[in-house]
N, CA and C atoms of all chains as a GROMACS GRO file, in nm:
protein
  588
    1UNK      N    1   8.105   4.728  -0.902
    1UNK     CA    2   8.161   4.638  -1.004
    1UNK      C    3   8.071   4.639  -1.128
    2UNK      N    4   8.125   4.669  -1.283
    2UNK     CA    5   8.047   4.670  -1.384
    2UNK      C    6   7.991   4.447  -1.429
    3UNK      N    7   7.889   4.465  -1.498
    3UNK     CA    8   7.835   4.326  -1.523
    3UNK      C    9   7.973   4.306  -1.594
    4UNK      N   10   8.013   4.317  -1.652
    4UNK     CA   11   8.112   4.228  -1.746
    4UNK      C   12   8.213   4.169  -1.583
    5UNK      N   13   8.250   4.261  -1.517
    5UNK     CA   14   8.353   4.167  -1.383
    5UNK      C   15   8.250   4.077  -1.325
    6UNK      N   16   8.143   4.099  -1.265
    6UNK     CA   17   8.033   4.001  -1.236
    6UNK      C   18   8.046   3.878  -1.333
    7UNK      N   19   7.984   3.906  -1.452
    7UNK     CA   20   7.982   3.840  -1.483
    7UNK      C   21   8.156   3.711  -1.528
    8UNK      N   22   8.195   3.802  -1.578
    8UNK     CA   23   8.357   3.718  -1.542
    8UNK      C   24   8.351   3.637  -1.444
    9UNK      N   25   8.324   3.698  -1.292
    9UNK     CA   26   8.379   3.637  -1.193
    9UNK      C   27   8.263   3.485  -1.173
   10UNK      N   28   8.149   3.461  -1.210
   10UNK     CA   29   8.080   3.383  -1.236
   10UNK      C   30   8.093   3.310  -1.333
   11UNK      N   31   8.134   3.314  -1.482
   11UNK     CA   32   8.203   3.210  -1.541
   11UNK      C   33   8.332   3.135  -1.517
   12UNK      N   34   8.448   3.217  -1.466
   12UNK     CA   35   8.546   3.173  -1.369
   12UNK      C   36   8.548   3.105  -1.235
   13UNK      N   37   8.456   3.137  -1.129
   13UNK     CA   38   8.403   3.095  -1.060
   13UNK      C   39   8.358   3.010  -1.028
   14UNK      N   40   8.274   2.947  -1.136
   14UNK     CA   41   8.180   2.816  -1.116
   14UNK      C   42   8.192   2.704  -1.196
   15UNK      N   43   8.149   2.594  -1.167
   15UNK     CA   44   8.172   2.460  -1.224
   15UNK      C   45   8.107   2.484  -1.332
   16UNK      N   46   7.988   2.480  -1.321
   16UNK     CA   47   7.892   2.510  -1.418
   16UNK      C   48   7.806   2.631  -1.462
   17UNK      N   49   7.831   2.730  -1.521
   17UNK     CA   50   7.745   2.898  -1.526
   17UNK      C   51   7.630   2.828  -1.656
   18UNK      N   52   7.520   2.896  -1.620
   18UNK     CA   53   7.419   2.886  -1.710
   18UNK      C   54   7.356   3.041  -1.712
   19UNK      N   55   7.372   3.095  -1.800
   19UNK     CA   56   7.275   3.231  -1.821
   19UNK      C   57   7.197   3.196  -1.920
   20UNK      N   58   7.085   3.265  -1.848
   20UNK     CA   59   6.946   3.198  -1.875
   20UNK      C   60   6.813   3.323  -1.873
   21UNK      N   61   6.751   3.324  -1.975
   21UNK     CA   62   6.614   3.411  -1.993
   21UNK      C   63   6.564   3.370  -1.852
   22UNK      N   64   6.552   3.409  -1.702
   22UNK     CA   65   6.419   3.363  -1.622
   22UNK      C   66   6.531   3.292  -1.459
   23UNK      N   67   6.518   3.236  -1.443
   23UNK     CA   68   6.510   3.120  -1.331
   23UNK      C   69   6.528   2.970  -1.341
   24UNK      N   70   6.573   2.908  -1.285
   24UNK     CA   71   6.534   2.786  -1.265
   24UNK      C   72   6.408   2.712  -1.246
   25UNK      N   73   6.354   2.816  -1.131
   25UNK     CA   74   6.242   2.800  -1.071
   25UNK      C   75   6.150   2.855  -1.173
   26UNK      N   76   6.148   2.950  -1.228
   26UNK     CA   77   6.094   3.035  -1.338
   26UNK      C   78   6.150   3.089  -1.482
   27UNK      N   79   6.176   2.975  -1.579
   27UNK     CA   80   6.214   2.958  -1.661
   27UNK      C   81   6.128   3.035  -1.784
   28UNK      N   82   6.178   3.134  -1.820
   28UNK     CA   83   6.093   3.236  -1.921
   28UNK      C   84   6.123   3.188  -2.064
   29UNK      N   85   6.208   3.096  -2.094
   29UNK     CA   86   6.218   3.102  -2.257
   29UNK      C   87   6.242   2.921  -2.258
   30UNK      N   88   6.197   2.883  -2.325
   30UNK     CA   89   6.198   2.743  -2.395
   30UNK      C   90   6.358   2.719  -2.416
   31UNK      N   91   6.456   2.747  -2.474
   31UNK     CA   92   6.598   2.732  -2.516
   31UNK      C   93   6.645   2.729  -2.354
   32UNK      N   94   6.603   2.832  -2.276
   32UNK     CA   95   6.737   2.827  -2.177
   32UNK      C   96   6.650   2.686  -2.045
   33UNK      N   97   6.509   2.667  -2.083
   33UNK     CA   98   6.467   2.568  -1.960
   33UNK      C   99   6.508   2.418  -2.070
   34UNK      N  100   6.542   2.389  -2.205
   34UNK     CA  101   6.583   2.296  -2.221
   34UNK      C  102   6.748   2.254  -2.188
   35UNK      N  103   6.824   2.373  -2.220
   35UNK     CA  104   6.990   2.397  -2.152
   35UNK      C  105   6.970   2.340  -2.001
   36UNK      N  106   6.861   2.407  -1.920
   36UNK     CA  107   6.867   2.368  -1.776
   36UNK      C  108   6.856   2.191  -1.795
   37UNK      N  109   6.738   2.191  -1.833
   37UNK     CA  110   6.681   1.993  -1.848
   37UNK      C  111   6.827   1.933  -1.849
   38UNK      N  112   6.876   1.923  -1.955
   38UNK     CA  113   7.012   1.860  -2.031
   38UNK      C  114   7.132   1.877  -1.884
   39UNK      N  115   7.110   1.968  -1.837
   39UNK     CA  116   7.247   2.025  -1.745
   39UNK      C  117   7.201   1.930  -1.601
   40UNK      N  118   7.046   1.899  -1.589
   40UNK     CA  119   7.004   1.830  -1.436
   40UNK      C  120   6.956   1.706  -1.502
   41UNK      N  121   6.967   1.660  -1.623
   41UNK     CA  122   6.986   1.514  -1.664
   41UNK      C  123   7.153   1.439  -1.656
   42UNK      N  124   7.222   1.542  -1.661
   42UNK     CA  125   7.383   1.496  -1.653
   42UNK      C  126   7.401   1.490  -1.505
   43UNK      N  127   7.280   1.575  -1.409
   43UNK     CA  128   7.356   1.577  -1.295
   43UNK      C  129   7.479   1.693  -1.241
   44UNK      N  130   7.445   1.778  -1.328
   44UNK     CA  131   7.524   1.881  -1.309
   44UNK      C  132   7.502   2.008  -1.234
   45UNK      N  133   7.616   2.038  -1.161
   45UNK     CA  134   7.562   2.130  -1.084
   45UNK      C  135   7.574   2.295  -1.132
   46UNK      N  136   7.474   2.392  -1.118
   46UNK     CA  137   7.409   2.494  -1.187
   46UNK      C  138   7.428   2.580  -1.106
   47UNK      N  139   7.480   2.698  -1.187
   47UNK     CA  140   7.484   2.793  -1.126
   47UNK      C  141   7.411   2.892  -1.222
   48UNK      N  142   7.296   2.969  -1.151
   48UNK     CA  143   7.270   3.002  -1.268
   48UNK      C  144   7.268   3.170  -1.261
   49UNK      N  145   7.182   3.221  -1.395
   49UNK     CA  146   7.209   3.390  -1.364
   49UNK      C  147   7.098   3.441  -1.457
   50UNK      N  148   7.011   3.534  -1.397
   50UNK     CA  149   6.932   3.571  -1.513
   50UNK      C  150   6.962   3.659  -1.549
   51UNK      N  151   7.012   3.665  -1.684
   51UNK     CA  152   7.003   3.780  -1.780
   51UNK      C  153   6.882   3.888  -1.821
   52UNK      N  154   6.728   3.884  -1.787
   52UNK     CA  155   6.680   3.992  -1.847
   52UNK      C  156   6.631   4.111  -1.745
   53UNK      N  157   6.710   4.086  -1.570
   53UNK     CA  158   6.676   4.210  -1.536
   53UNK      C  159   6.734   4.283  -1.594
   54UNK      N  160   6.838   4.336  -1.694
   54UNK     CA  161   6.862   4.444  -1.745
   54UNK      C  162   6.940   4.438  -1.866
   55UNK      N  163   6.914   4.469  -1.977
   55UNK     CA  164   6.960   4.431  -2.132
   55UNK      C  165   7.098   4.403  -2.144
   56UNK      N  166   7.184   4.517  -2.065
   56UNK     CA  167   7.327   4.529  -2.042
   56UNK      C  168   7.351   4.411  -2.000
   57UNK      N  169   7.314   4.312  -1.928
   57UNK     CA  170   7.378   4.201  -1.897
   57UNK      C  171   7.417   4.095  -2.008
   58UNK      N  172   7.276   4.082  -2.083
   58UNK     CA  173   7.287   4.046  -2.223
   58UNK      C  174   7.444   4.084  -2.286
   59UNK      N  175   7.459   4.207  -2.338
   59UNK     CA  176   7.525   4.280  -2.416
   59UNK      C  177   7.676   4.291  -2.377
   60UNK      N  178   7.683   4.230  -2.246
   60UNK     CA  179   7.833   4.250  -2.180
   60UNK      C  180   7.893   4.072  -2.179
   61UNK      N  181   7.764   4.017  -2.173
   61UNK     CA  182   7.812   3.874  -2.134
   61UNK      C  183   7.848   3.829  -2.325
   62UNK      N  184   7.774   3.830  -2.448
   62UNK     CA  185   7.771   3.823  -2.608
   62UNK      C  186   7.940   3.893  -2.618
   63UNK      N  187   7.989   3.976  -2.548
   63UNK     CA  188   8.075   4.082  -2.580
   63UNK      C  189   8.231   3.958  -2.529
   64UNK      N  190   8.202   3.951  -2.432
   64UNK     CA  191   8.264   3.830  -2.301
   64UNK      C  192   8.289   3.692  -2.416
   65UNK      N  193   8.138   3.642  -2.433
   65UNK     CA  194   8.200   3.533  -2.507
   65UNK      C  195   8.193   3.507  -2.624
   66UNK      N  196   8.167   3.615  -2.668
   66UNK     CA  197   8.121   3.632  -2.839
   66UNK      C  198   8.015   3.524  -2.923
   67UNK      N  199   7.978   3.483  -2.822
   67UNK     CA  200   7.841   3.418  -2.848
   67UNK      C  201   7.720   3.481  -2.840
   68UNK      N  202   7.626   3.502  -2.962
   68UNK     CA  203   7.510   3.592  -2.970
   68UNK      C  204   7.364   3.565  -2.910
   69UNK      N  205   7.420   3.401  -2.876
   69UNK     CA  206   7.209   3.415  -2.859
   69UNK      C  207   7.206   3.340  -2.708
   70UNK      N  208   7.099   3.368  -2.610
   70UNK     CA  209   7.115   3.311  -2.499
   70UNK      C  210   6.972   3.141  -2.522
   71UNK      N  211   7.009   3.058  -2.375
   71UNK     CA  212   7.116   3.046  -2.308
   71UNK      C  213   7.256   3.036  -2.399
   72UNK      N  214   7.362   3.027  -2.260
   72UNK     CA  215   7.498   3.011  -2.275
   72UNK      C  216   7.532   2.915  -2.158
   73UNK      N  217   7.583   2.807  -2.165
   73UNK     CA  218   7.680   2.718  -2.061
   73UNK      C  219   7.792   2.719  -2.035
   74UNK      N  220   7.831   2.739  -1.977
   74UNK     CA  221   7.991   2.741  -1.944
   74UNK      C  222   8.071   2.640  -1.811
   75UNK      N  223   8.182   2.572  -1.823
   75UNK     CA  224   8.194   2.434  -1.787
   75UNK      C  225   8.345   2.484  -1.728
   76UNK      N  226   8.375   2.518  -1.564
   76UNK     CA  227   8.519   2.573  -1.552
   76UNK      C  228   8.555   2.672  -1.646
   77UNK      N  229   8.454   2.823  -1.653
   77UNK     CA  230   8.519   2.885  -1.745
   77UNK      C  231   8.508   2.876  -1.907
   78UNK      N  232   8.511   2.733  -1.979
   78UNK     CA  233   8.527   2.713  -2.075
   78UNK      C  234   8.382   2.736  -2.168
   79UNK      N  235   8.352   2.823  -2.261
   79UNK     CA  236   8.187   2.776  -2.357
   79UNK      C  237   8.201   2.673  -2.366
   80UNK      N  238   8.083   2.592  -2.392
   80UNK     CA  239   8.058   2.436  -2.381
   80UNK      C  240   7.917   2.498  -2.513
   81UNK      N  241   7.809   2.611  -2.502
   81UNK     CA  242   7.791   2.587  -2.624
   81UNK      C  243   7.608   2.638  -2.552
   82UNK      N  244   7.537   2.685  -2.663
   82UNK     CA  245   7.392   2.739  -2.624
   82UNK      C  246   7.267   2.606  -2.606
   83UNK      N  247   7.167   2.558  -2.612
   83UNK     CA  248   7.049   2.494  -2.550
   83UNK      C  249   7.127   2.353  -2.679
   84UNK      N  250   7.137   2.389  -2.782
   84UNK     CA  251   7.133   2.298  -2.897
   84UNK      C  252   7.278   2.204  -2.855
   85UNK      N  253   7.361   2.283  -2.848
   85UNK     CA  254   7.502   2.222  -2.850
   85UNK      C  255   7.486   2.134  -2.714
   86UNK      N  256   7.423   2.163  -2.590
   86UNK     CA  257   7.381   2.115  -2.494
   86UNK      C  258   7.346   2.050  -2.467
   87UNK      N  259   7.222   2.025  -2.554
   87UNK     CA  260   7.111   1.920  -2.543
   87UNK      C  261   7.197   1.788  -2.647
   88UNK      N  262   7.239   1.814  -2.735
   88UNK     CA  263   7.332   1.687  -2.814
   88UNK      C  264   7.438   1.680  -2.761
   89UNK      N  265   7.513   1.716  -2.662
   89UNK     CA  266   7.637   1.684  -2.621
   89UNK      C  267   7.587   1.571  -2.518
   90UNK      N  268   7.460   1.623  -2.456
   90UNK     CA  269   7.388   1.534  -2.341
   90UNK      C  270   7.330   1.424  -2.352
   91UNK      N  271   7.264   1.369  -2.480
   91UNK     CA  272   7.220   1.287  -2.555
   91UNK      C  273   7.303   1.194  -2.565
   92UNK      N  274   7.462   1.242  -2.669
   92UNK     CA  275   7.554   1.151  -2.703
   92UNK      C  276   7.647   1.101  -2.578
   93UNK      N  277   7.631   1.182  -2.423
   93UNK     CA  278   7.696   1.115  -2.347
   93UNK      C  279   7.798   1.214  -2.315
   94UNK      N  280   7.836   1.262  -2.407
   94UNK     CA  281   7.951   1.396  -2.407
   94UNK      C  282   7.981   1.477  -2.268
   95UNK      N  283   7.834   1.518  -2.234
   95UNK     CA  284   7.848   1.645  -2.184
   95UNK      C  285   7.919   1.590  -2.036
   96UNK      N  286   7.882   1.425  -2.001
   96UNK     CA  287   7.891   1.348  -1.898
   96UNK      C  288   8.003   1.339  -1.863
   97UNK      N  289   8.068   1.304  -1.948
   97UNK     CA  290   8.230   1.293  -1.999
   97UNK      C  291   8.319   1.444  -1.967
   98UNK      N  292   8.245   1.534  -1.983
   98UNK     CA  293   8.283   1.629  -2.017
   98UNK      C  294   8.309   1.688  -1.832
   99UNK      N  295   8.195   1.704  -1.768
   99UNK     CA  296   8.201   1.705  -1.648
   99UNK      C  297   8.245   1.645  -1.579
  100UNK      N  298   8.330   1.500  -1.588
  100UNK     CA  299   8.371   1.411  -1.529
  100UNK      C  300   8.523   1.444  -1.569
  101UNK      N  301   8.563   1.477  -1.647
  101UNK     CA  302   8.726   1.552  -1.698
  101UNK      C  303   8.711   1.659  -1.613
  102UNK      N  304   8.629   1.762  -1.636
  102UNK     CA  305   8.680   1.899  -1.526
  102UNK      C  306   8.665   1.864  -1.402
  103UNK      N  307   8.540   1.798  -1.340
  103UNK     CA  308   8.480   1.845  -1.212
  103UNK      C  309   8.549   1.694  -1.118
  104UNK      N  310   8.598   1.622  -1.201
  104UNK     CA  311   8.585   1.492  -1.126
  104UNK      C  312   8.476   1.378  -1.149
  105UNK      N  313   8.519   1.299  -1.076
  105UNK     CA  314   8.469   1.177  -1.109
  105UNK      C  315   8.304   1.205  -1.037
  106UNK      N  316   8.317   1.246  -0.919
  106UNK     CA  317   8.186   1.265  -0.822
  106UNK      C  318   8.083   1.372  -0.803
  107UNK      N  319   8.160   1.412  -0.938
  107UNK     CA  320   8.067   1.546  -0.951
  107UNK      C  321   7.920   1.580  -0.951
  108UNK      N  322   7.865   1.470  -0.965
  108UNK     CA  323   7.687   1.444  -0.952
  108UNK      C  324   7.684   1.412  -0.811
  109UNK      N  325   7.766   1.408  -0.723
  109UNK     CA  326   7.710   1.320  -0.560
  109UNK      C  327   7.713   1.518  -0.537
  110UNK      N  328   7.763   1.574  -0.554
  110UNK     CA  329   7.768   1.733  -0.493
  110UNK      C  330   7.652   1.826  -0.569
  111UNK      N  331   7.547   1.763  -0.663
  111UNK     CA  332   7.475   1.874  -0.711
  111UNK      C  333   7.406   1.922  -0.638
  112UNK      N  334   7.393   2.056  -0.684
  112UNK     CA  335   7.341   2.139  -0.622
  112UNK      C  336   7.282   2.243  -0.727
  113UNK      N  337   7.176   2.345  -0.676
  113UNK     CA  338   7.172   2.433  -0.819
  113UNK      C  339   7.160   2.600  -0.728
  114UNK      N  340   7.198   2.658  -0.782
  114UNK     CA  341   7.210   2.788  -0.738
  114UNK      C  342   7.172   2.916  -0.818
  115UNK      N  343   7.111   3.046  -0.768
  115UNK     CA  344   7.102   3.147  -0.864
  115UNK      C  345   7.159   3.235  -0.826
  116UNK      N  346   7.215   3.330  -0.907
  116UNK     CA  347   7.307   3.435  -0.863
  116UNK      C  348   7.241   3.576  -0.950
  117UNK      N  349   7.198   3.711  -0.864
  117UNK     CA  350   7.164   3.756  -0.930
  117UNK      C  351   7.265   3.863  -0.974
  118UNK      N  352   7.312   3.939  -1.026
  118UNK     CA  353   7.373   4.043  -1.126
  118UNK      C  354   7.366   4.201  -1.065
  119UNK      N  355   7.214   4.199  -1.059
  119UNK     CA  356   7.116   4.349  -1.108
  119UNK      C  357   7.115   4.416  -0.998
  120UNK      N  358   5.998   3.665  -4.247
  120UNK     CA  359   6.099   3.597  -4.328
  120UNK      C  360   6.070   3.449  -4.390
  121UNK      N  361   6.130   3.488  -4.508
  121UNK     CA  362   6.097   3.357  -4.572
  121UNK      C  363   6.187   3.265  -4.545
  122UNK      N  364   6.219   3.154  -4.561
  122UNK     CA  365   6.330   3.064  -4.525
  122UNK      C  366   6.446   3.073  -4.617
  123UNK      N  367   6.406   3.130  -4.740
  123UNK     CA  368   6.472   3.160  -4.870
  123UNK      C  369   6.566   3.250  -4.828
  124UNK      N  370   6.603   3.395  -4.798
  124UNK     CA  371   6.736   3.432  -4.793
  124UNK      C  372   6.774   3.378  -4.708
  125UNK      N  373   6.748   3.354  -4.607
  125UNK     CA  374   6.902   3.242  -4.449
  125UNK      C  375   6.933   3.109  -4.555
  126UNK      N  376   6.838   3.076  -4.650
  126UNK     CA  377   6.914   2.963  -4.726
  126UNK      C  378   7.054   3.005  -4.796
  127UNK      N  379   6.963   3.120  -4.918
  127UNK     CA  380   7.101   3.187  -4.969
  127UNK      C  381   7.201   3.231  -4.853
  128UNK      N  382   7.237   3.309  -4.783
  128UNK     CA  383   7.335   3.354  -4.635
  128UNK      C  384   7.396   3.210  -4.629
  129UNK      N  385   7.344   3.146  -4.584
  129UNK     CA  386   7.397   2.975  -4.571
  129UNK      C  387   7.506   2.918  -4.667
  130UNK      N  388   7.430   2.916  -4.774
  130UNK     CA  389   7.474   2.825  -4.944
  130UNK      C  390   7.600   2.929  -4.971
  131UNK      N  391   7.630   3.086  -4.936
  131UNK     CA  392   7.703   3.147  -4.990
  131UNK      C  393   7.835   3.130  -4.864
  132UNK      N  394   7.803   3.097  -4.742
  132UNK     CA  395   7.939   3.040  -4.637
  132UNK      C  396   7.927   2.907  -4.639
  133UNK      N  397   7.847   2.838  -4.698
  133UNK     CA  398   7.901   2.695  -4.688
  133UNK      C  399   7.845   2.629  -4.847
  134UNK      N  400   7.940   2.679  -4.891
  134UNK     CA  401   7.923   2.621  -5.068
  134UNK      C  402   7.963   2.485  -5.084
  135UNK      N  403   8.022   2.423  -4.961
  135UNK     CA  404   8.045   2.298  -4.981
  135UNK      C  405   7.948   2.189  -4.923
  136UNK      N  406   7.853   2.262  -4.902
  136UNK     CA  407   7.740   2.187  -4.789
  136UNK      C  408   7.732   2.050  -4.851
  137UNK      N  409   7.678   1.946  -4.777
  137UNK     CA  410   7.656   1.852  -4.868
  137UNK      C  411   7.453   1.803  -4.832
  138UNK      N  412   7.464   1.902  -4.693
  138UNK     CA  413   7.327   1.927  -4.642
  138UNK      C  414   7.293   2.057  -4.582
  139UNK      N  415   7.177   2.103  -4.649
  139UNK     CA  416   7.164   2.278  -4.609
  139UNK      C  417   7.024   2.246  -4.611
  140UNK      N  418   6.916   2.302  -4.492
  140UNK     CA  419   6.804   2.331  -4.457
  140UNK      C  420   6.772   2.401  -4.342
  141UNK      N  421   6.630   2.510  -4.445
  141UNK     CA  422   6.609   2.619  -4.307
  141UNK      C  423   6.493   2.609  -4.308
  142UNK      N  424   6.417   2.515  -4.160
  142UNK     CA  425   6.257   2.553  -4.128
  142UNK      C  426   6.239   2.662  -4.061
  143UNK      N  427   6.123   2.678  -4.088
  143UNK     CA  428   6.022   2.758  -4.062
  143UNK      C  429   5.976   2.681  -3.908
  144UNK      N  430   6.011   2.708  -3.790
  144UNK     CA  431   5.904   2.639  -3.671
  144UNK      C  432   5.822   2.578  -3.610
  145UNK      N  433   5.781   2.752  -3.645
  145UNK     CA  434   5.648   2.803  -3.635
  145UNK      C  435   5.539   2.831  -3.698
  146UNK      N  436   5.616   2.884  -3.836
  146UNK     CA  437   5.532   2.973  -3.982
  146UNK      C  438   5.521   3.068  -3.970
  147UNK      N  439   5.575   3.136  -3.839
  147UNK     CA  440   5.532   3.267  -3.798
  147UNK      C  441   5.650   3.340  -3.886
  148UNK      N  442   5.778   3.314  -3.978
  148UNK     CA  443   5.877   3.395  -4.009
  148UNK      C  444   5.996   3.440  -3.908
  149UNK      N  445   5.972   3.423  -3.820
  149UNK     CA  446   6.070   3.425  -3.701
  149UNK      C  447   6.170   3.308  -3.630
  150UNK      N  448   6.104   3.175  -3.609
  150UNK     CA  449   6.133   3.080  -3.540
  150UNK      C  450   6.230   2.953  -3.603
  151UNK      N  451   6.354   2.953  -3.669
  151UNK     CA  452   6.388   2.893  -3.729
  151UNK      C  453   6.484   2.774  -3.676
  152UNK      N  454   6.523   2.676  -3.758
  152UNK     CA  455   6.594   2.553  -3.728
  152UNK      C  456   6.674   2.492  -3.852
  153UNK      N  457   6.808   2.549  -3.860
  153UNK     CA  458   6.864   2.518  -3.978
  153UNK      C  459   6.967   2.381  -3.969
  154UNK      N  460   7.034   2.316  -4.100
  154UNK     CA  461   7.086   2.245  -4.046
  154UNK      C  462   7.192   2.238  -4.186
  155UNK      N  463   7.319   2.198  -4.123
  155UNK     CA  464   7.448   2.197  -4.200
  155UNK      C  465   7.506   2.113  -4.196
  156UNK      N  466   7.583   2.026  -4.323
  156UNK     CA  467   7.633   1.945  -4.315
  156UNK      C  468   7.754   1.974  -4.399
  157UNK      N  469   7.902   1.967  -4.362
  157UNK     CA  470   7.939   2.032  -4.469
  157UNK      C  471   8.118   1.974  -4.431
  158UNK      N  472   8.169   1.955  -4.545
  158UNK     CA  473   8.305   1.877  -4.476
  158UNK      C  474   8.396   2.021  -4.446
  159UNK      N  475   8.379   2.122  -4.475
  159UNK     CA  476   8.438   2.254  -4.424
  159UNK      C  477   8.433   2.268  -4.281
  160UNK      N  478   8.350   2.204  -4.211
  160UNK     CA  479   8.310   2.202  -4.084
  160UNK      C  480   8.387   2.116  -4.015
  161UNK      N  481   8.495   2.029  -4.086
  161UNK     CA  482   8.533   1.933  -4.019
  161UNK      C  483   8.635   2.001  -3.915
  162UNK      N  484   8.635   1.862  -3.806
  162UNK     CA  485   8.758   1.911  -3.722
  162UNK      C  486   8.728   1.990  -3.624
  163UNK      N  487   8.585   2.142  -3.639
  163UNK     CA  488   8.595   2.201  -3.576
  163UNK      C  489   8.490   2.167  -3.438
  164UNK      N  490   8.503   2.218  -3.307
  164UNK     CA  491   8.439   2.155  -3.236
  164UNK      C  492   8.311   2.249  -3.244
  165UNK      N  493   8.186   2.157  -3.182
  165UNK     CA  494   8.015   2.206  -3.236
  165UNK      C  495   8.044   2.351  -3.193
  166UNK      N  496   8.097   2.428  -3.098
  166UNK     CA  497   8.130   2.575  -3.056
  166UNK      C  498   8.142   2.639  -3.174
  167UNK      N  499   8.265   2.582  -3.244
  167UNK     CA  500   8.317   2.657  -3.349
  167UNK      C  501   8.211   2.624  -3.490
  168UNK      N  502   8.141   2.520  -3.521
  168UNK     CA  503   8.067   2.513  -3.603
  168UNK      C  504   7.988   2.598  -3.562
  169UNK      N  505   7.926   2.624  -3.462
  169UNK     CA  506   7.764   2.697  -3.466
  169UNK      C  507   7.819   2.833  -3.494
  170UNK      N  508   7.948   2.870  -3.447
  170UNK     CA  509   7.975   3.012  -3.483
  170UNK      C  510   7.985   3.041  -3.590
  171UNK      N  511   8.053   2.958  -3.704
  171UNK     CA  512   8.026   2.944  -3.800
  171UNK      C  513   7.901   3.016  -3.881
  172UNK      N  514   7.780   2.922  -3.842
  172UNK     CA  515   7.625   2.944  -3.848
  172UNK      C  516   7.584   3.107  -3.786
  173UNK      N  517   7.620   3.145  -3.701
  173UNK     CA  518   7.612   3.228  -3.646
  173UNK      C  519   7.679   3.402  -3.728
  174UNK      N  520   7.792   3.366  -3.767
  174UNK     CA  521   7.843   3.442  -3.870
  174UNK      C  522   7.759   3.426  -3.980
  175UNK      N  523   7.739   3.361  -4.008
  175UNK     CA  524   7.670   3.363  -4.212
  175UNK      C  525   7.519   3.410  -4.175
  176UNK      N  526   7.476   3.445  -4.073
  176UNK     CA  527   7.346   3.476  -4.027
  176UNK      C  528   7.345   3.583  -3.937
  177UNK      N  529   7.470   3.678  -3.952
  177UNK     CA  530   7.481   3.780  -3.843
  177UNK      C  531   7.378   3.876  -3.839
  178UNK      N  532   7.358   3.952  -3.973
  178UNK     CA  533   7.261   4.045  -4.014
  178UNK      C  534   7.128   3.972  -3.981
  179UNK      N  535   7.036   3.901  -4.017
  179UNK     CA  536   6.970   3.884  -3.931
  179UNK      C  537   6.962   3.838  -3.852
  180UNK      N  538   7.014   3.800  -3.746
  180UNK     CA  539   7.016   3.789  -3.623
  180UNK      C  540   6.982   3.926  -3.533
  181UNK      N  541   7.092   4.042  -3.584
  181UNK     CA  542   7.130   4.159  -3.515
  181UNK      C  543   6.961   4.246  -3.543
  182UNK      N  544   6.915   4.243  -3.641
  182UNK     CA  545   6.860   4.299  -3.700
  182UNK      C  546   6.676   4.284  -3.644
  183UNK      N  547   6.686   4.129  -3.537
  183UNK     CA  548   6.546   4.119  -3.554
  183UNK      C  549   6.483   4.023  -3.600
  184UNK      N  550   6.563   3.968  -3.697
  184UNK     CA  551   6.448   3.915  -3.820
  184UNK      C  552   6.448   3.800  -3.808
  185UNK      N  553   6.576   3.671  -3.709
  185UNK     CA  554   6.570   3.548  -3.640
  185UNK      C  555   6.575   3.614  -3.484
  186UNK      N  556   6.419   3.561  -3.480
  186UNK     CA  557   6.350   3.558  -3.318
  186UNK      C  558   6.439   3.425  -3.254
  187UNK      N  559   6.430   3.316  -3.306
  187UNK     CA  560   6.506   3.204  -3.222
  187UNK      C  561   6.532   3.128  -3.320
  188UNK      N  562   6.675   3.083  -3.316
  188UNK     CA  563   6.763   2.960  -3.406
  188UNK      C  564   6.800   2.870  -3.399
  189UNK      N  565   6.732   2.737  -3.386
  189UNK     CA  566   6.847   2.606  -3.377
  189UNK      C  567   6.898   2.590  -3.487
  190UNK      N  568   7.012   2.493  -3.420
  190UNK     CA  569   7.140   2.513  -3.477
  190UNK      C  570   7.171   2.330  -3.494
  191UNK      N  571   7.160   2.274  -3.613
  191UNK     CA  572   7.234   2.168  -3.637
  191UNK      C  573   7.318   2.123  -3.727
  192UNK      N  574   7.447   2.113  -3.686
  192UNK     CA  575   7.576   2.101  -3.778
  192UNK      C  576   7.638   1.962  -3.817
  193UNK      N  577   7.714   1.972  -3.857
  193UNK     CA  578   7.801   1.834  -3.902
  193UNK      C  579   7.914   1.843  -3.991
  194UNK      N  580   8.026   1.793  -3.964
  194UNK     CA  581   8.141   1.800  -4.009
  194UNK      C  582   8.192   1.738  -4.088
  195UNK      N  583   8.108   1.644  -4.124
  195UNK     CA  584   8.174   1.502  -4.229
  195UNK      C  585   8.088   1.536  -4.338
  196UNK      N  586   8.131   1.479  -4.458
  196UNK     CA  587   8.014   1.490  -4.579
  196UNK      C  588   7.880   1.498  -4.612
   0.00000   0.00000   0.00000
């Protein structure tokens, strides 16, 4: 399977996709461990994916959602928006709201966080 | 990079700004944090604003020359 179906099948797939410079556990870039913060302050559950075992993942996923700079969140499929759009959607309450329209009302009693690798 | 052309890039897609600023980070020329305020922006959701930002800043972006960008928008005056 090429990264772009991977990766498809992981934004389709999951409640919450986060591609991310690193890990959860090992968070390599400042933007994608503040996207994470914001995403486990809402209580949200993470699925995540690292993008820099191999550049192509980068370059297929920008292509996918025509969004250029990582992280990227994605909410049922939908962009929801990179570390910035994230972190103020989470602030104003939004993002809470936001997860509580797709995922349900109980969507924080099921978090969980997960990594999925690609490569 | 100076903060000076992403200003111009900016001022020339959003001539209606009613707020336009591009720091510097770091100082290093790389690390920037711009911010837009602009009633052209209205309506659209922060997705579609940052793309916005994202377009008027394509060339450097692609190019290298923004290492990392925050992004703060606004849709009302």
């Amino acid at each position: 399977m090429s990264y772009s179906d991977k990766i498809k099948n992981v934004i389709d797939g999951s409640d919450v996709a986060l591609f991310m410079k690193g890990t959860p556990s090992f968070v390599m870039c400042g933007n994608s461990g503040r996207a994470l913060e914001a995403l486990r302050r809402a209580g949200a559950p993470v699925t995540a994916v690292d993008i820099l075992p191999d550049p192509e993942i980068r370059q297929d996923l920008s292509a996918i959602s025509g969004w250029p700079t990582i992280p990227q969140v994605f909410v049922k499929g939908e962009l929801v928006g990179g570390a910035d759009i994230v972190e103020e959607l989470e602030q104003s309450g939004e993002l809470e709201a936001k997860l509580r329209e797709k995922l349900g009302d109980g969507y924080a009693a099921a978090r969980s966080e997960e990594t999925v690798s690609l490569a | 990079m100076s903060t000076q052309p992403l200003r111009e890039l900016l001022e020339r897609a959003f001539p209606d700004a009613t707020e336009l600023d591009v720091l510097d980070r770091t100082g290093g020329g790389d690390h920037f944090q711009v911010v837009v305020t602009a009633p052209s922006l209205g309506g659209l959701s922060l997705v579609e604003q940052h793309r916005r930002v994202y377009e008027a800043l394509a060339t450097p972006l692609a190019d290298g020359t923004i290492h990392e960008l925050r992004i703060k928008t606004k849709g009302s005056a």
